[in-house]
ROKEPA-354101 format. One record per atom (N, C-alpha, C, O): residue number from 0; residue in one letter; atom name; x, y negated, z. Coordinates in Angstrom, 3 decimals, decimal comma. Layout:
BEGIN
     k   r    a         xx         yy         zz
   NUM   A   CA          X          Y          Z
...
END
This chain:
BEGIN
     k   r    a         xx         yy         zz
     0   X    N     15,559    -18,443     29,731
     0   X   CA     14,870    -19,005     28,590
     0   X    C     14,738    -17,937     27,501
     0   X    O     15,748    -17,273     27,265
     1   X    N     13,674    -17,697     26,839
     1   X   CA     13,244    -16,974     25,856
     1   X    C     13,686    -17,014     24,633
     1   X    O     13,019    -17,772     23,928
     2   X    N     14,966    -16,243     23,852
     2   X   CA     15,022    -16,663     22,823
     2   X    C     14,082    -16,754     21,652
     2   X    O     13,029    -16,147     21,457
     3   X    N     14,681    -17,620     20,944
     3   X   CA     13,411    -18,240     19,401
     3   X    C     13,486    -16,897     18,524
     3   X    O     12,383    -16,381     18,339
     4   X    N     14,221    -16,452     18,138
     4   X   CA     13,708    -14,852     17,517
     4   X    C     12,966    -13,934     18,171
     4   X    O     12,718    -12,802     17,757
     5   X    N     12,562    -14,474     19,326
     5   X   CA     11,030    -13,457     20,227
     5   X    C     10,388    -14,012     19,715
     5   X    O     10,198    -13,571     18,581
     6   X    N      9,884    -14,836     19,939
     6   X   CA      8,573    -15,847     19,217
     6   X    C      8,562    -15,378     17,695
     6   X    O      7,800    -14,480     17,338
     7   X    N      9,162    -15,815     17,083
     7   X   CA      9,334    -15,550     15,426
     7   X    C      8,779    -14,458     14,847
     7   X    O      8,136    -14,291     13,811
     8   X    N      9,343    -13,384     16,159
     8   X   CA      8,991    -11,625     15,801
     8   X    C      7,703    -11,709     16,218
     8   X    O      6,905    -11,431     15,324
     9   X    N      7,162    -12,029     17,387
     9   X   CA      5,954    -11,775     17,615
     9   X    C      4,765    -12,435     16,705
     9   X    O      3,750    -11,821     16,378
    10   X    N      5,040    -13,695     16,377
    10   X   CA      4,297    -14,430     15,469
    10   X    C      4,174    -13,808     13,810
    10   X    O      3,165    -13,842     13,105
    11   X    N      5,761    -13,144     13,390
    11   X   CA      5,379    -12,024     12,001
    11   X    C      4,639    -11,422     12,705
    11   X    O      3,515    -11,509     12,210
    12   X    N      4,618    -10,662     13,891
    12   X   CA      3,602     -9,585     13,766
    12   X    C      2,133     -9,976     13,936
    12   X    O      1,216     -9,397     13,354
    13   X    N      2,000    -10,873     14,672
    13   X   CA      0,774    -11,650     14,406
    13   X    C     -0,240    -11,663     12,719
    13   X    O     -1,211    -11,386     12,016
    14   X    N      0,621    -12,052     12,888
    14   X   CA      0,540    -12,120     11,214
    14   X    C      0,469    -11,197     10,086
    14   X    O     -0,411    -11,146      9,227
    15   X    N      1,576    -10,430     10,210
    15   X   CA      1,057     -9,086      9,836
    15   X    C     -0,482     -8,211      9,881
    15   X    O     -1,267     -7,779      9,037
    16   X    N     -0,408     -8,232     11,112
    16   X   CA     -1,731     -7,692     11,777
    16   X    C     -2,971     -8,342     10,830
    16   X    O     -3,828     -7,749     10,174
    17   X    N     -2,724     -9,870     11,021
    17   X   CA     -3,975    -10,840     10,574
    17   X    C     -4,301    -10,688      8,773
    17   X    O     -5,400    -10,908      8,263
    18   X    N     -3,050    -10,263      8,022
    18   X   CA     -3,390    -10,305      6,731
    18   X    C     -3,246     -8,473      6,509
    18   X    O     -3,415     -8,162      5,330
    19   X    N     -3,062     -7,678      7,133
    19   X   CA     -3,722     -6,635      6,932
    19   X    C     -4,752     -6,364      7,054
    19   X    O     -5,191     -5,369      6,477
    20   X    N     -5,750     -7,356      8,070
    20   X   CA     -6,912     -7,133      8,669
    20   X    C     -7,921     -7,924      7,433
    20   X    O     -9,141     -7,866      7,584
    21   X    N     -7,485     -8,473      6,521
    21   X   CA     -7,779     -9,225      5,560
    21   X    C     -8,188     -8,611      4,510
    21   X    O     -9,255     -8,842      3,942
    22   X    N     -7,022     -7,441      4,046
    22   X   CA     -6,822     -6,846      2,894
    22   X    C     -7,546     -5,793      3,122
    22   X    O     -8,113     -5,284      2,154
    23   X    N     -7,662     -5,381      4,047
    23   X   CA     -8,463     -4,061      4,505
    23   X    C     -9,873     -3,737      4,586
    23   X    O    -10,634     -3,003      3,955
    24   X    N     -9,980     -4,622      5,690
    24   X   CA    -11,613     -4,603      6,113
    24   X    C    -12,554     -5,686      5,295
    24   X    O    -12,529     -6,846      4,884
    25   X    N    -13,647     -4,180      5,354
    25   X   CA    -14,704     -4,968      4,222
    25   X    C    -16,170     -5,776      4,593
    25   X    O    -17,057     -6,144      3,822
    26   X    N    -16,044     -5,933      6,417
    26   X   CA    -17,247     -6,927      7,147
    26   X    C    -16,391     -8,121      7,120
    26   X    O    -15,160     -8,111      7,119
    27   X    N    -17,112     -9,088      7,100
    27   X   CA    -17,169    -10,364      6,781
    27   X    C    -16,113    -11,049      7,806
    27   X    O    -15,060    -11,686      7,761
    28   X    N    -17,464    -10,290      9,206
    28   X   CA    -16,773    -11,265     10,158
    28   X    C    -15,182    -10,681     10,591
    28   X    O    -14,268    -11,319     11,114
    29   X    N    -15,215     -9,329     10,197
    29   X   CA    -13,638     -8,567     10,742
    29   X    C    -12,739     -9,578      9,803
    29   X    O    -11,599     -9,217     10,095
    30   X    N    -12,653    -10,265      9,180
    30   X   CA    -12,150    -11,038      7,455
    30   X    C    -11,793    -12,126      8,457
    30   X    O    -10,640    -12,301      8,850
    31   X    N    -13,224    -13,118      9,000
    31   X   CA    -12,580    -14,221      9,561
    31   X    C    -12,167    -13,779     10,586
    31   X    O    -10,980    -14,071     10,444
    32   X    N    -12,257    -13,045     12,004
    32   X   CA    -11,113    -12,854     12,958
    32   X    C     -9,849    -12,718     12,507
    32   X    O     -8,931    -13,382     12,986
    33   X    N     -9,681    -11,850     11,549
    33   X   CA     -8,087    -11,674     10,894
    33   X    C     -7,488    -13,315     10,714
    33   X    O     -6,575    -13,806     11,378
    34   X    N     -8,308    -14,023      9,579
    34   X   CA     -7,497    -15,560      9,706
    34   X    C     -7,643    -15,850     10,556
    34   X    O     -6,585    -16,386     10,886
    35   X    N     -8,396    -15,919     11,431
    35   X   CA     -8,480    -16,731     12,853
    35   X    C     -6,417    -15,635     13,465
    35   X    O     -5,417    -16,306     13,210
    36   X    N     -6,294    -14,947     13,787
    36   X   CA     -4,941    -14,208     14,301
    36   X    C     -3,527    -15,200     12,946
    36   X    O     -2,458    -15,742     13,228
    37   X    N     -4,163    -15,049     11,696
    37   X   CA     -3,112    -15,236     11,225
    37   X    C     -2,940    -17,048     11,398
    37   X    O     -1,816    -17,530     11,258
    38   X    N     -3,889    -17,767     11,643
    38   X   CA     -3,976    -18,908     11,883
    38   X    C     -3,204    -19,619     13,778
    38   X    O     -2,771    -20,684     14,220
    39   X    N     -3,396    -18,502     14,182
    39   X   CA     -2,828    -18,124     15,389
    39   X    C     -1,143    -18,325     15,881
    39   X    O     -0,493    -19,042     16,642
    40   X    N     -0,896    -17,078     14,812
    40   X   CA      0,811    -16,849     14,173
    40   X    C      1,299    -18,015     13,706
    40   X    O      2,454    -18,437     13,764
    41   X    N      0,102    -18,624     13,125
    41   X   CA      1,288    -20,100     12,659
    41   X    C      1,305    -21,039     13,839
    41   X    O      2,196    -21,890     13,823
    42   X    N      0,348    -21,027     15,009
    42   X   CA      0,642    -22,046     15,478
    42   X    C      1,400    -21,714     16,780
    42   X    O      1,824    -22,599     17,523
    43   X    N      1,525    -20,622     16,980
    43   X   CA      3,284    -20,163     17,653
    43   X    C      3,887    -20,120     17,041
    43   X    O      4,827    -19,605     17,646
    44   X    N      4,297    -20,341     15,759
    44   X   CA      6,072    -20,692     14,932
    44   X    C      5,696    -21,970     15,331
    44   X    O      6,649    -22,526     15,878
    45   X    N      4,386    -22,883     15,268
    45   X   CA      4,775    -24,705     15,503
    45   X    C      5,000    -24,876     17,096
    45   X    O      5,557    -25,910     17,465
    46   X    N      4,694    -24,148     17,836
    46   X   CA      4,885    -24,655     19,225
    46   X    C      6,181    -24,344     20,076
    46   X    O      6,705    -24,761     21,109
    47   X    N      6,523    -23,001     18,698
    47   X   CA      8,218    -22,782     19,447
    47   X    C      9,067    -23,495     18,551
    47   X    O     10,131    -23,952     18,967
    48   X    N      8,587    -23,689     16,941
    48   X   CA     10,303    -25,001     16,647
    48   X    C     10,111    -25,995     17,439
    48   X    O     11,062    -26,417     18,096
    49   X    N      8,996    -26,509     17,531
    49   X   CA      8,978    -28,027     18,756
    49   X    C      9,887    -27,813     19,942
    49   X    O     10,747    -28,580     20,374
    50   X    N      9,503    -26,531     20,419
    50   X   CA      9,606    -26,342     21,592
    50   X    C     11,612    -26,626     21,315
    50   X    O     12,229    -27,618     21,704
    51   X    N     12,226    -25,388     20,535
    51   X   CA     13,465    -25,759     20,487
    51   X    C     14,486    -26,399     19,937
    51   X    O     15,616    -26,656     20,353
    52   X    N     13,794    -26,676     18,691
    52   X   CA     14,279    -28,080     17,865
    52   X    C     13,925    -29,713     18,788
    52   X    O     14,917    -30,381     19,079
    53   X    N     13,033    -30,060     19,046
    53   X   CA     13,146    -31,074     19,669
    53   X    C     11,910    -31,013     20,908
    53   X    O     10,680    -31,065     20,884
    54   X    N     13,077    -30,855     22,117
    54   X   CA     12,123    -30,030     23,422
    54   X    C     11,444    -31,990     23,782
    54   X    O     10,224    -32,076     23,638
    55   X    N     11,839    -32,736     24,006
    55   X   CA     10,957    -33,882     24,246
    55   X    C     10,153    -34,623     23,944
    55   X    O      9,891    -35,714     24,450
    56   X    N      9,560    -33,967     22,865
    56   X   CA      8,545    -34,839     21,802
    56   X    C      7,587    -33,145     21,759
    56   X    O      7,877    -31,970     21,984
    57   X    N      6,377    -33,900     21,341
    57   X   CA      5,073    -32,720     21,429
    57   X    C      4,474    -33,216     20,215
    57   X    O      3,459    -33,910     20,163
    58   X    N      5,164    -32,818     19,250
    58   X   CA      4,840    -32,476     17,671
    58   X    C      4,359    -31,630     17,288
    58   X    O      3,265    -31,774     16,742
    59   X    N      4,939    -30,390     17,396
    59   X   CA      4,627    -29,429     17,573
    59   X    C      2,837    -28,375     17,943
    59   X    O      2,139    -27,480     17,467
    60   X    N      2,918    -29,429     19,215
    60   X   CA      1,850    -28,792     19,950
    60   X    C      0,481    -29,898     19,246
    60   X    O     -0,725    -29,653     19,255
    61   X    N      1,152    -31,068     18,706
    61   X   CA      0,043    -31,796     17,931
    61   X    C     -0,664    -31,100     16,854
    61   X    O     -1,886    -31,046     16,712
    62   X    N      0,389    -30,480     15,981
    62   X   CA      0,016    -29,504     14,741
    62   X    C     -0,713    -28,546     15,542
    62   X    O     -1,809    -28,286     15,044
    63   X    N     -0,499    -28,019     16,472
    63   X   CA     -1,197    -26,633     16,362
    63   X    C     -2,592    -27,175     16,931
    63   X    O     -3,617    -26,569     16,623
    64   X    N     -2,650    -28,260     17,724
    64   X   CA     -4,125    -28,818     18,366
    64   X    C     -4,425    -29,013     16,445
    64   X    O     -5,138    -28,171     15,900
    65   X    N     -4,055    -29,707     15,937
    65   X   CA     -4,978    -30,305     14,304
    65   X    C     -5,343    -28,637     13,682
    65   X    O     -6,382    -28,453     13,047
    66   X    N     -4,371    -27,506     13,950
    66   X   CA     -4,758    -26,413     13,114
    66   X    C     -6,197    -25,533     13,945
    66   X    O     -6,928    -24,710     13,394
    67   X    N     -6,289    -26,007     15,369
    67   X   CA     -6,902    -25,457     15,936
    67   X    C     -8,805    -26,324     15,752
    67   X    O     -9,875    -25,721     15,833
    68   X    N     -8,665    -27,341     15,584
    68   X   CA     -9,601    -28,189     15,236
    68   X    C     -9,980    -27,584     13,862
    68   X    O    -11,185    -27,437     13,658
    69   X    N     -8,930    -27,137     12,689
    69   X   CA     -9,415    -26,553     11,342
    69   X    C     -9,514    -25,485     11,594
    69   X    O     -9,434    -24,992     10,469
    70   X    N     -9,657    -24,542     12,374
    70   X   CA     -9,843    -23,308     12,631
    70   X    C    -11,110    -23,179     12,546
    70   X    O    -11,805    -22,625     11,694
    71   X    N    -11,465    -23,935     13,847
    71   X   CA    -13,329    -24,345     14,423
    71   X    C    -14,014    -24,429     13,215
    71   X    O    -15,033    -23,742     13,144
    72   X    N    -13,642    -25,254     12,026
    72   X   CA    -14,600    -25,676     11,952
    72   X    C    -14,597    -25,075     10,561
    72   X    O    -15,498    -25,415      9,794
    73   X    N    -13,490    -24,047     10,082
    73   X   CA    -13,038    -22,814      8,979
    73   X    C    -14,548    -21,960      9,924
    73   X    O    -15,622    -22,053      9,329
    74   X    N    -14,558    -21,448     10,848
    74   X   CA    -15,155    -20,679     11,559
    74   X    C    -16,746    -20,500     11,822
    74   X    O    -17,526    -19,563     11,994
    75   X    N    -16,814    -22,399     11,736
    75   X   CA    -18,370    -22,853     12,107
    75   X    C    -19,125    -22,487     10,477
    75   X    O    -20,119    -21,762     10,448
    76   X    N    -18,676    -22,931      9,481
    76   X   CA    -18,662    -23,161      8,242
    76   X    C    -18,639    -21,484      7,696
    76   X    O    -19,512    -21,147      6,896
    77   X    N    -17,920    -20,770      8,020
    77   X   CA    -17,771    -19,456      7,747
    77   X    C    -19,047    -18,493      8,270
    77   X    O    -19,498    -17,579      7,579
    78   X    N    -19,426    -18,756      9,265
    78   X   CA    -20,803    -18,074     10,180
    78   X    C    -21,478    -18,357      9,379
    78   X    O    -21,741    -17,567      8,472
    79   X    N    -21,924    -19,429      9,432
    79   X   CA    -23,100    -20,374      8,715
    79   X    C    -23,188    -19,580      7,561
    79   X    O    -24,210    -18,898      7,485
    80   X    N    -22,124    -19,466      6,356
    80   X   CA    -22,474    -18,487      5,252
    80   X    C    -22,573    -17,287      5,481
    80   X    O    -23,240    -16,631      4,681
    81   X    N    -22,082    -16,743      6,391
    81   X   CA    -22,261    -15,250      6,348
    81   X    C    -23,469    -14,749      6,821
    81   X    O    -23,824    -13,596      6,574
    82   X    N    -24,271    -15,696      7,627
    82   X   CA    -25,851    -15,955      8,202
    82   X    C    -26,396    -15,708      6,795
    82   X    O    -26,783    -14,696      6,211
    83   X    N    -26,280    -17,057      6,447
    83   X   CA    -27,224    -16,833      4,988
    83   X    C    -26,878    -15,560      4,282
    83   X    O    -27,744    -14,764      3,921
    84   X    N    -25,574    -15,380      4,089
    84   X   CA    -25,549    -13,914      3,392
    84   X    C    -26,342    -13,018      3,326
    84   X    O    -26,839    -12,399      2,385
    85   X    N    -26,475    -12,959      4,789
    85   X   CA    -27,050    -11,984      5,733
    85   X    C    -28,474    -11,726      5,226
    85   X    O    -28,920    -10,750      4,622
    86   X    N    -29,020    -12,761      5,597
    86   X   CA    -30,356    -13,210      5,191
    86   X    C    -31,359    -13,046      4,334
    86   X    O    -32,588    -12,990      4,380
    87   X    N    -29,812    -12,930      2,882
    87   X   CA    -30,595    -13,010      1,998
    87   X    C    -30,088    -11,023      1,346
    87   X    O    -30,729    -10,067      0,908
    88   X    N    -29,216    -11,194      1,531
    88   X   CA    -28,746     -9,217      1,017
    88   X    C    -28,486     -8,542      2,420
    88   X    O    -27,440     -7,894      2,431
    89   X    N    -29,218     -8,542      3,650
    89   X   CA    -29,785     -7,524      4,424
    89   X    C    -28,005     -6,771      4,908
    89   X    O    -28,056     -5,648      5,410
    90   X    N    -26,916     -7,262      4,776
    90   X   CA    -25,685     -6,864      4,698
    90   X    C    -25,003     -7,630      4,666
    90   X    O    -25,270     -8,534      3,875
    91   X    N    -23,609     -7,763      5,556
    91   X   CA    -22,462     -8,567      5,136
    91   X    C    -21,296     -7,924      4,595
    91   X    O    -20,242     -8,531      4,405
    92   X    N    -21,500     -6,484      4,299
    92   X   CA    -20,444     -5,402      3,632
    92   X    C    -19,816     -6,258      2,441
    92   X    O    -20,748     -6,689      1,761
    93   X    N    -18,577     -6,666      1,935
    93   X   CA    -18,162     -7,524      1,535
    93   X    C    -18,462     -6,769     -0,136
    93   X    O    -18,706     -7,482     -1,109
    94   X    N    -18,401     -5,471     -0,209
    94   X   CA    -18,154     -4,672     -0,841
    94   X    C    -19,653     -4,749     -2,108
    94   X    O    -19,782     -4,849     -3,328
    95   X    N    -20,597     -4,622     -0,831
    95   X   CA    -22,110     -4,647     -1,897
    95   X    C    -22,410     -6,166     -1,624
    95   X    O    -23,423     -6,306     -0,939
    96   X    N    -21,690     -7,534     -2,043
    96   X   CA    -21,817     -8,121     -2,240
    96   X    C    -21,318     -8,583     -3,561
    96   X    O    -20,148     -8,678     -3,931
    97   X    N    -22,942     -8,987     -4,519
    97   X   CA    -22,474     -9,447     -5,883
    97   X    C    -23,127    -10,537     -6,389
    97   X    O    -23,253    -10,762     -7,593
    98   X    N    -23,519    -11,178     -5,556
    98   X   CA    -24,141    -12,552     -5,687
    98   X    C    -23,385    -13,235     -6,187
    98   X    O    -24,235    -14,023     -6,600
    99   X    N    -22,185    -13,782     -6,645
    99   X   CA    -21,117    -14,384     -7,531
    99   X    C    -20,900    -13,484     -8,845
    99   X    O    -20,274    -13,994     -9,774
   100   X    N    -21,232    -12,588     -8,930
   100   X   CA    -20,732    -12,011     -9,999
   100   X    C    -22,152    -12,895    -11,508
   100   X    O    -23,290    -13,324    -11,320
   101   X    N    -21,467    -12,829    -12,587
   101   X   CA    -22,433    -13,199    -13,278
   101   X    C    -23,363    -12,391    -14,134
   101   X    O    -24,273    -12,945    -14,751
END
């Protein structure tokens, strides 16, 4: 059996990875893959406390199905603007974007 500080470690690094990929990169879509990883990381910390806090009940794996359903649709919703972005400033460089600014 796998101990729960493997999971834990791998899921920080998950995570790690996902909010460096955040802070860093300045395309849109490199932005949402990163949450999509760090959204990831959380739902291996929920599928391994289930797993070893209470191995007979699938709680756990419920949360990560509901986070995976908000992922989709973080994702569907996220395209969709970055389309229009697109569309309208010829670029999704996060950088020469100033359409919010006033």
């Amino acid at each position: 059996m796998i101990p729960l500080s493997y999971y834990l470690t791998l899921s920080a690094i998950l995570f790690g990875i996902g909010l460096i990929g955040v802070l860093l990169r300045k395309n849109a879509i490199a932005i949402l893959f990163s949450v999509e990883i760090m959204l990831n990381s959380a739902n291996l910390n929920l599928v391994a406390f289930s797993k070893y806090i209470t191995p007979s009940q699938a709680s756990g794996q419920m949360f990560a199905l509901f986070v995976m359903a908000i992922a989709a649709a973080e994702v569907a919703v996220g395209l969709a603007i970055i389309l229009m972005i697109y569309r309208n400033m010829q670029s999704i460089d996060l950088d020469k974007l100033n359409i919010f600014k006033w």
